[in-house]
C-alpha positions in Angstrom: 64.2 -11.1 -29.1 63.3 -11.0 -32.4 65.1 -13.2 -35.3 66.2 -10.0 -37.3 67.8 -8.2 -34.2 69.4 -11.6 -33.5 70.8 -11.7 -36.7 72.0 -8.2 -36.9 74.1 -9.2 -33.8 75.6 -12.2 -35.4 78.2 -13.1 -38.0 77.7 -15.4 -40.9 80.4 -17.7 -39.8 78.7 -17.8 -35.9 75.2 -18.4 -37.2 75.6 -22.3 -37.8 77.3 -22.7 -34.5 74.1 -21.3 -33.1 71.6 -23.1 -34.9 69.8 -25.9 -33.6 69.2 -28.6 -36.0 66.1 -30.2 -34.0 65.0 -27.5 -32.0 61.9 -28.9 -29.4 58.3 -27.8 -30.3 56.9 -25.0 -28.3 55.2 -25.8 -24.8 51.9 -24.9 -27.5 52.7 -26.3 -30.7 50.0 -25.3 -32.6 50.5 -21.4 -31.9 49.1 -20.2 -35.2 46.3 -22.3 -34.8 44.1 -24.4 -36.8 42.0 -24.2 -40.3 40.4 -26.2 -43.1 38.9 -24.9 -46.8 38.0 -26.7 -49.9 34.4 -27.6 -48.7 33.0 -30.1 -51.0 30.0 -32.3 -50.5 32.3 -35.0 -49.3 35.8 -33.8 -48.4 37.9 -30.7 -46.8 41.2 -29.8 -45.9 42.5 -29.9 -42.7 45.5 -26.9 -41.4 48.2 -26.5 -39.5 51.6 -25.6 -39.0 53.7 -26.5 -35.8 56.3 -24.0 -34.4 59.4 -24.3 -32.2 60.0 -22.6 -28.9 61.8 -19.6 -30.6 60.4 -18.5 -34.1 63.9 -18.8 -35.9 64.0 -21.7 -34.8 63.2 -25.4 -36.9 61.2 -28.3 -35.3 62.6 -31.5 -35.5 62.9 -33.0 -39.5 60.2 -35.3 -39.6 57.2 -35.6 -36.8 54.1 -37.5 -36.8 51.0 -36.0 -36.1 47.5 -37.8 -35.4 44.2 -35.5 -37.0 40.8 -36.4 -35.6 37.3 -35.2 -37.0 34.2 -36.0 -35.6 30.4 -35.1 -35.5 30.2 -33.7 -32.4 32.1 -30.8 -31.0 33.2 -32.8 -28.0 35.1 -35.1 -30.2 33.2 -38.7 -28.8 32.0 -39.5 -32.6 35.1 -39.6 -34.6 34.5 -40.4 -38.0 37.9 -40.1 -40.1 41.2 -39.9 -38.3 44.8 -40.6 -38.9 48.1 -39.9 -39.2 50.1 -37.5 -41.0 54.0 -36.0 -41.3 54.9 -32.4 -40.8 58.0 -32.0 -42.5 60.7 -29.1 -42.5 61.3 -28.7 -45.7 57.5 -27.4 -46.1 57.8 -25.3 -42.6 55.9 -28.4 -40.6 52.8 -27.0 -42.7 50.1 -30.1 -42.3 47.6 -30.4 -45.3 45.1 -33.2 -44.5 42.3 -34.0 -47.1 39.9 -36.0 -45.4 37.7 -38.3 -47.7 34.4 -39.7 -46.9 32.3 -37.2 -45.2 28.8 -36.4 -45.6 26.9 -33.3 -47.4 26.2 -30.3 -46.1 26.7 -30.8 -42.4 29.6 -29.5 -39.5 32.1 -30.8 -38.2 34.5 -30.4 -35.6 38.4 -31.3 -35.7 41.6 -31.2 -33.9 45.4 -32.6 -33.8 47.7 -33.9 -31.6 51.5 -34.5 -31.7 53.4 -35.5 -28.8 50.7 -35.4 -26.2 49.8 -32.0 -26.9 46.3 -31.0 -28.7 45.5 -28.1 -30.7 42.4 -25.9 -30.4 39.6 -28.0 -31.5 38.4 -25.8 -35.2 34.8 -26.5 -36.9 34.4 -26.9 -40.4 31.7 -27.4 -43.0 31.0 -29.6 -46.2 28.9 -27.9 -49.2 25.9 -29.6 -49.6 25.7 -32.0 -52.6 25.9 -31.0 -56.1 21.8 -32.5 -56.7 20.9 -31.0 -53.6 18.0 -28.1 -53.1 19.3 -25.9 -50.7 16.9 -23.4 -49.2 19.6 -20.9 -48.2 23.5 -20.4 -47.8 26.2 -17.6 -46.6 28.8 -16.4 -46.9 31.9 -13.9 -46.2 33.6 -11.7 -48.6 36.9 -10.3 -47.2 40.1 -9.2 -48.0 43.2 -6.8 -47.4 44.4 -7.1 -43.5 47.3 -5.0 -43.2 48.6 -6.3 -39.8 50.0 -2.8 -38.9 47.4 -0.9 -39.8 44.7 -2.1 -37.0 43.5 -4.6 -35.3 41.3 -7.7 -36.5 38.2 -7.1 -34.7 36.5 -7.5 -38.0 37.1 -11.1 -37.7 36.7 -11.9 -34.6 32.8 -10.9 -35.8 33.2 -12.8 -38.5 34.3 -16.3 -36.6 30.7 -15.2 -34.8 28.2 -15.2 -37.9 26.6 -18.3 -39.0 28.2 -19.0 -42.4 29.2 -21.7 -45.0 32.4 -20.8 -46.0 34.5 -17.4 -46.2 35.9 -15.8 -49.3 39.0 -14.5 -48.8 40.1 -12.5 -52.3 43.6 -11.4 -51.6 46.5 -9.6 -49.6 46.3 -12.2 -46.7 49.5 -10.8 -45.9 51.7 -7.8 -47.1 55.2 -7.2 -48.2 55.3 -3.7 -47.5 55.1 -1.3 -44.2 52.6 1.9 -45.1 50.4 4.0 -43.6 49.3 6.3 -40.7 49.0 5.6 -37.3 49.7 2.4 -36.9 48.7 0.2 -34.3 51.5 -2.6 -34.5 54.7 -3.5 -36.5 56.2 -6.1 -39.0 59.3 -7.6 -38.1 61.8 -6.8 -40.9 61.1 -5.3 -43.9 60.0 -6.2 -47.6 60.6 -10.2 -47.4 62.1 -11.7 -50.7 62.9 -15.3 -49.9 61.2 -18.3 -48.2 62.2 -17.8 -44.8 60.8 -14.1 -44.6 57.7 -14.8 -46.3 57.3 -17.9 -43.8 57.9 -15.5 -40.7 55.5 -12.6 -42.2 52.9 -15.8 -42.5 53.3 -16.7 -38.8 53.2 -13.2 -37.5 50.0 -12.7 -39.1 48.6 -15.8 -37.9 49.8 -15.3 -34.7 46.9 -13.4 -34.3 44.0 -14.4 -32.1 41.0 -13.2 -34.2 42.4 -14.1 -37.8 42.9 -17.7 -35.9 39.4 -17.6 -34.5 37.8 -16.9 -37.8 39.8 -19.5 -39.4 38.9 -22.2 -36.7 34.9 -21.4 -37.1 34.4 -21.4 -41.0 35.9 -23.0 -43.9 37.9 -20.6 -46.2 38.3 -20.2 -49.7 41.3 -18.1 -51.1 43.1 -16.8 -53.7 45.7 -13.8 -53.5 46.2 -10.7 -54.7 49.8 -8.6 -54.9 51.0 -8.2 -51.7 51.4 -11.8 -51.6 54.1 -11.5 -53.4 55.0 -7.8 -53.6 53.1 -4.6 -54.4 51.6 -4.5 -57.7 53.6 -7.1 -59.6 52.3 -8.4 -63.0 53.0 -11.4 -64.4 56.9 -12.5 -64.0 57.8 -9.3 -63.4 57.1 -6.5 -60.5 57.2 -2.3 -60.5 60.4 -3.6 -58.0 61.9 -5.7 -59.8 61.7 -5.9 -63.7 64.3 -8.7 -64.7 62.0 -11.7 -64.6 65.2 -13.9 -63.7 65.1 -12.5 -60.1 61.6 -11.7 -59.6 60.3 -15.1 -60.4 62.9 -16.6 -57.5 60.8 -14.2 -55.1 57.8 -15.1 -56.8 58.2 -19.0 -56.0 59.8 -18.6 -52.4 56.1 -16.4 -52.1 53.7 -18.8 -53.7 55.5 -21.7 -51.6 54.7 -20.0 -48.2 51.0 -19.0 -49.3 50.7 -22.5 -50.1 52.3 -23.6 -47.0 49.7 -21.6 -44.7 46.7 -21.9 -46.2 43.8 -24.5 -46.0 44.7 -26.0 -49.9 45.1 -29.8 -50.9 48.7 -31.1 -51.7 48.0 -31.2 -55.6 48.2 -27.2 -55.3 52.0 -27.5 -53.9 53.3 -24.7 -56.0 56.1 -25.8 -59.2 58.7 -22.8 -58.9 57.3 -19.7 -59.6 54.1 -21.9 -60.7 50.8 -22.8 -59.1 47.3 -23.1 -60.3 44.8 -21.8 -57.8 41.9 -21.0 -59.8 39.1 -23.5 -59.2 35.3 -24.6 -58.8 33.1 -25.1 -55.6 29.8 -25.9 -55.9 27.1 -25.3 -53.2 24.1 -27.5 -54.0 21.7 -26.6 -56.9 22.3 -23.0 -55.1 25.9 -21.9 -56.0 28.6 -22.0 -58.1 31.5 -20.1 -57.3 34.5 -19.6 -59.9 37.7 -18.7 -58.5 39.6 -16.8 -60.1 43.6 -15.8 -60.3 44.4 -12.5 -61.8 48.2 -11.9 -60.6 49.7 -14.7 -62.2 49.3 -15.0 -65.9 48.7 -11.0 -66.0 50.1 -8.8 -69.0 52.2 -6.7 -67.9 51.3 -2.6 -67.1 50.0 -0.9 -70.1 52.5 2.1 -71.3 54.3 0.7 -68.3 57.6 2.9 -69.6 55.8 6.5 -68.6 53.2 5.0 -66.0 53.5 7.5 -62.7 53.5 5.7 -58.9 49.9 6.5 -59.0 50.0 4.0 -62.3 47.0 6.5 -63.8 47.1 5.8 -67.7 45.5 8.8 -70.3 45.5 8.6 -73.9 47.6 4.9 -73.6 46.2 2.9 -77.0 48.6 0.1 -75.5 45.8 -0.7 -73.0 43.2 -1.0 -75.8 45.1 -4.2 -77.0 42.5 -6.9 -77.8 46.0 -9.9 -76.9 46.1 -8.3 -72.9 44.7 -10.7 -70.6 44.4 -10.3 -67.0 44.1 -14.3 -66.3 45.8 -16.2 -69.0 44.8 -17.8 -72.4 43.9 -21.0 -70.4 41.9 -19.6 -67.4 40.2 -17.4 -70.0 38.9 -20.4 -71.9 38.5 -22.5 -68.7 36.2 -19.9 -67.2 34.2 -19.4 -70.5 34.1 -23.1 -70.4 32.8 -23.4 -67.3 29.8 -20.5 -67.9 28.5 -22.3 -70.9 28.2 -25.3 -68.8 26.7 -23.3 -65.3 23.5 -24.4 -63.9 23.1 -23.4 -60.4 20.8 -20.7 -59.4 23.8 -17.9 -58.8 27.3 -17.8 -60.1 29.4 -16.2 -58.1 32.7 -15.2 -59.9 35.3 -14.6 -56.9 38.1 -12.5 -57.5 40.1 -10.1 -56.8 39.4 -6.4 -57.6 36.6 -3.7 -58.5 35.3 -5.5 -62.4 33.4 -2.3 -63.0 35.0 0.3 -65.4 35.8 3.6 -62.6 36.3 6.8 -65.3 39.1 9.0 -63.2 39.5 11.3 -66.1 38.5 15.3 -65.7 37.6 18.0 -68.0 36.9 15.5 -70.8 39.5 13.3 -70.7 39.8 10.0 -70.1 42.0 8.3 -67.2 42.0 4.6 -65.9 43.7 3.1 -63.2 46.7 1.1 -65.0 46.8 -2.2 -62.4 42.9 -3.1 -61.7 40.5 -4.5 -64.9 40.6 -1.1 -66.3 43.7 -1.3 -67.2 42.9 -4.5 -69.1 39.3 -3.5 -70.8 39.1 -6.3 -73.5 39.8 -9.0 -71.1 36.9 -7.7 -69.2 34.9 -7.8 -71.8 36.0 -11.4 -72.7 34.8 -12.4 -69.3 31.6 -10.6 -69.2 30.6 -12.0 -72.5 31.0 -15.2 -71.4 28.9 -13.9 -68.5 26.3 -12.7 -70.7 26.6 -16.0 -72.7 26.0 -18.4 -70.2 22.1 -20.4 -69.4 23.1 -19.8 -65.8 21.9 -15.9 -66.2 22.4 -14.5 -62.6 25.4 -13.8 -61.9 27.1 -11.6 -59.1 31.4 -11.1 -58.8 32.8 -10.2 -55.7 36.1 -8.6 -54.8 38.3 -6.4 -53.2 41.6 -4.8 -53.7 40.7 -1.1 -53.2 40.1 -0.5 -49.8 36.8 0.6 -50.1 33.0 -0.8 -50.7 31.5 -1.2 -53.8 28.1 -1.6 -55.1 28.2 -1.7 -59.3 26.2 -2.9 -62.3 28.3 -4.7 -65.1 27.7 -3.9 -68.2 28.6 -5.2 -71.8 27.1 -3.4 -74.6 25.2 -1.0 -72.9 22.8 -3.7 -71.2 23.6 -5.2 -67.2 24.7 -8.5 -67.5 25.9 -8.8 -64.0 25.8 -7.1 -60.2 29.2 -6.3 -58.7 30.1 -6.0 -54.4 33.4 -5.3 -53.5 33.7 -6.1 -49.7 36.2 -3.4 -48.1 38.9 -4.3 -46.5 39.5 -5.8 -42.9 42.2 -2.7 -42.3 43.8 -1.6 -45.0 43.5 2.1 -45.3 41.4 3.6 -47.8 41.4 6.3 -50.6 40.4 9.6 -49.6 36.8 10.9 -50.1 36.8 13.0 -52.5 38.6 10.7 -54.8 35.2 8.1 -54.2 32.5 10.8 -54.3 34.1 11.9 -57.6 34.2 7.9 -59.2 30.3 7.8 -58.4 30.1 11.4 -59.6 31.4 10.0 -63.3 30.3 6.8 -63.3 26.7 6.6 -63.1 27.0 2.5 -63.3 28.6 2.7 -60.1 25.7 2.4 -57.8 27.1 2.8 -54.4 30.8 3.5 -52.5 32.5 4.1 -49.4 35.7 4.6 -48.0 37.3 5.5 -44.6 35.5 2.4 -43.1 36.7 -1.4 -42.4 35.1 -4.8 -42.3 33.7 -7.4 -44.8 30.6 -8.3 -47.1 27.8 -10.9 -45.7 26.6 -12.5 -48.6 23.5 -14.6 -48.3 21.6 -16.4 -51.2 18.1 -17.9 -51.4 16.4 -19.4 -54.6 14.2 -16.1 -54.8 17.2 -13.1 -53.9 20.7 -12.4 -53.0 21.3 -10.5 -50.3 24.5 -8.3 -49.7 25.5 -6.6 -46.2 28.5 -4.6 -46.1 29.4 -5.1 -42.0 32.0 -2.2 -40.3 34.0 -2.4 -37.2 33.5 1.0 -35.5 37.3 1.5 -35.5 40.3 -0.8 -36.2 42.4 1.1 -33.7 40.3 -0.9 -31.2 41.3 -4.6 -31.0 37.1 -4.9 -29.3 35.6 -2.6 -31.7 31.9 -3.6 -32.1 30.1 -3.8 -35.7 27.3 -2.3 -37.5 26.1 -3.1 -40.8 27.1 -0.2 -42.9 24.4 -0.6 -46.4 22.3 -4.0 -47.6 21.4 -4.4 -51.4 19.3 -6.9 -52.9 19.4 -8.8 -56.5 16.8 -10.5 -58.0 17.1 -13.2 -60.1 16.4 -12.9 -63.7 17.0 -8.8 -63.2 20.3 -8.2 -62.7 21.8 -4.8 -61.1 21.9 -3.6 -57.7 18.6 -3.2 -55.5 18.6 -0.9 -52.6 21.5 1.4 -53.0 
């Protein structure tokens, strides 16, 4: 039985009765599997989260649990292990950040709590900071709206050979939509901490997203649906009086925090948390991570902005003082490009950069919620792109559904190459609406839509190589893949190759 038709059977005054303050763990504790993220060259973090027998159910307070991780993927070399405490009042969520390791190699890792072992994951440091590294790889994904289909896309993914995946947003999704649907949330739009904890574990109850997290590291930021659909800032399309939003907002960044891979100095502050960050990859990579939900100006003409939030003739959006990250992470990431010296910067975030032109006849129209509703902050960041000694640069997102191939521009000269990777089920925009986009906007180089999967992005001193890879349908939980388009960049020339 679910814990929502339970509930709708109870009374508030039997509930308590009912509850069990130290419910027993689950004959499999470790149900929603295993995961790590934050490669460096000398640490990671280590996942997990353990469940009781009945999902409504709490674990006991307070329970030990021994972490292992070894050189060998039959665990005989252990070379860190330990002890740490899953506690209730952060959902038995374990974070461990194991110290000590060496560059650039696997690893292979696995807990244990009362007798009973989790699924052993594998995991991967980023090679040191000095190093040369002849080649590296990685996933760009995002968007898996659990009704929508099924995660065959990642169950390819857990297969390829790569050194971390980039997960850009909407891990999960506060909202039921779309056609034909393949399986169903239970309950609806979650608000507070205990729906946004059960949307986390119904997700990850799935087999492939657990397999994908148990064969690669993962770096991750979010997007909306996080939190809820289209929000800005501290308040959301929902829910305009930032008093109650920003209690939803802090009961949603808790749980993202809670179930993903990220060290315990990210535990979210209220309505709070800094997830923007560095990784380095060697003398290879640099990738910027960046957050553009949190510190967001609100809407542009927000007051007359239709559900399809399509702004023409708004000045408002011209504003010079909208940001789409924040004064701070504006001048963080500047800081960071003037200081960039690996061969390619990869700037990790969450939506289509690239101006898309939806006007007709003439006129002018821009989609109010992605970077064209915020055109000087883009042009803040791509100056700072332009700026920098580092001068190849590629950003990656996600967001729309749909793949992407673009040149950046900033003053009529490409300063960077855009890939947006599709999503892993979310449903798409229509056609039409695509073929017109490229139609307008001759910078756009490449797009397609009514499609699924992820971008394979690989990087050598002498090119970067992008793959968009599609599941043949997401209706089919075995769906095989196909590699749907591949571009090239070179360095020193920026724009896309081999649309």
């Amino acid at each position: 039985m679910h814990r929502r038709s339970f509930l709708a059977g109870a009374t508030a005054l039997w509930l308590p009765s009912m509850a069990r303050a130290q419910a027993p763990l689950a004959a499999q504790p470790f149900g929603l599997g295993v995961a790590s993220g934050q490669p460096s060259a000398t640490s990671l973090v280590l996942w997990t989260r353990l469940m009781a027998e009945e999902p409504w159910e709490t674990p006991a307070g307070v329970l030990p649990v021994r972490w292992e991780i070894a050189e060998d993927e039959g665990l005989r070399k252990i070379v860190r292990s330990g002890e740490a405490i899953a506690e209730a009042r952060w959902a038995h969520t374990l974070h461990v950040e194991v110290e000590g390791l060496q560059p650039g190699r696997p690893y292979w890792y696995r807990f244990t709590v009362q007798g009973k072992a989790s699924p052993v994951g594998r995991t991967r440091t980023a090679p040191d900071a000095r190093a040369r590294v002849p080649a590296l790889r990685f996933a760009l994904a995002s968007c898996q709206q659990y009704e929508q289909g099924y995660y065959a896309a990642l169950r390819h993914m857990a297969a390829e050979a790569l050194d971390a995946v980039l997960f850009v947003g909407d891990y999960i999704y506060d909202i039921s939509w779309g056609r034909d649907l393949v399986r169903r949330h239970d309950g609806g739009r979650p608000t507070v901490l205990g729906e946004f904890r059960e949307r986390y574990a119904l997700y990850k109850s799935d087999r492939d997203l657990q397999a994908a997290h148990a064969a690669h590291p993962w770096i991750v930021t979010w997007d909306d649906h996080e939190v809820t659909d289209d929000y800005t800032g501290d308040i959301s399309p929902a829910d305009p009086d930032p008093a109650r939003f920003l209690a939803q907002r802090a009961a949603a960044y808790q749980a993202f925090w809670e179930h993903m891979p990220l060290p315990n100095a990210m535990q979210p502050r209220g309505p709070s948390m800094r997830l923007h960050g560095r990784h380095r990859f060697g003398d290879l990579a640099e990738l910027h991570v960046l957050d553009d939900r949190q510190y967001r100006s609100h809407h542009a003409c927000r007051a007359t902005l239709t559900r399809g939030k399509i702004l023409t003739g708004c000045e408002e959006r011209l504003d010079p003082a909208r940001t789409m990250l924040g004064a701070e992470q504006e001048a963080w990431f500047a800081d960071g490009m003037r200081r960039a010296s690996a061969r390619w910067n990869l700037v990790v975030q969450q939506t289509l950069m690239a101006e898309a032109d939806r006007g007709q006849n003439g006129q002018h129209a821009y989609w109010a919620d992605g970077w064209d509703g915020y055109p000087a902050a883009r042009a803040r960041l791509l100056d700072a792109v332009a700026s920098s000694p580092a001068r190849d640069t590629l950003v990656l997102g996600g967001d729309v559904h749909s793949f992407w191939a673009a040149d950046l521009e900033r003053e009529k000269a490409i300063v960077a190459t855009e890939f947006v990777g599709g999503s892993i089920t979310s449903q798409g925009p229509a056609e039409a609406r695509v073929k017109a986009l490229l139609a307008r906007n001759p910078h756009l180089r490449y797009g397609r839509t009514g499609i699924n999967g992820y971008g394979l992005v690989t990087l050598d001193p002498k090119s970067a190589q992008v793959a968009f890879r599609t599941v043949q349908s997401v209706k089919d939980v075995n769906s095989p893949i196909s590699t749907l388009a591949r571009f090239a960049v070179e360095p020193g020339r920026p724009g896309v190759q081999g649309a």
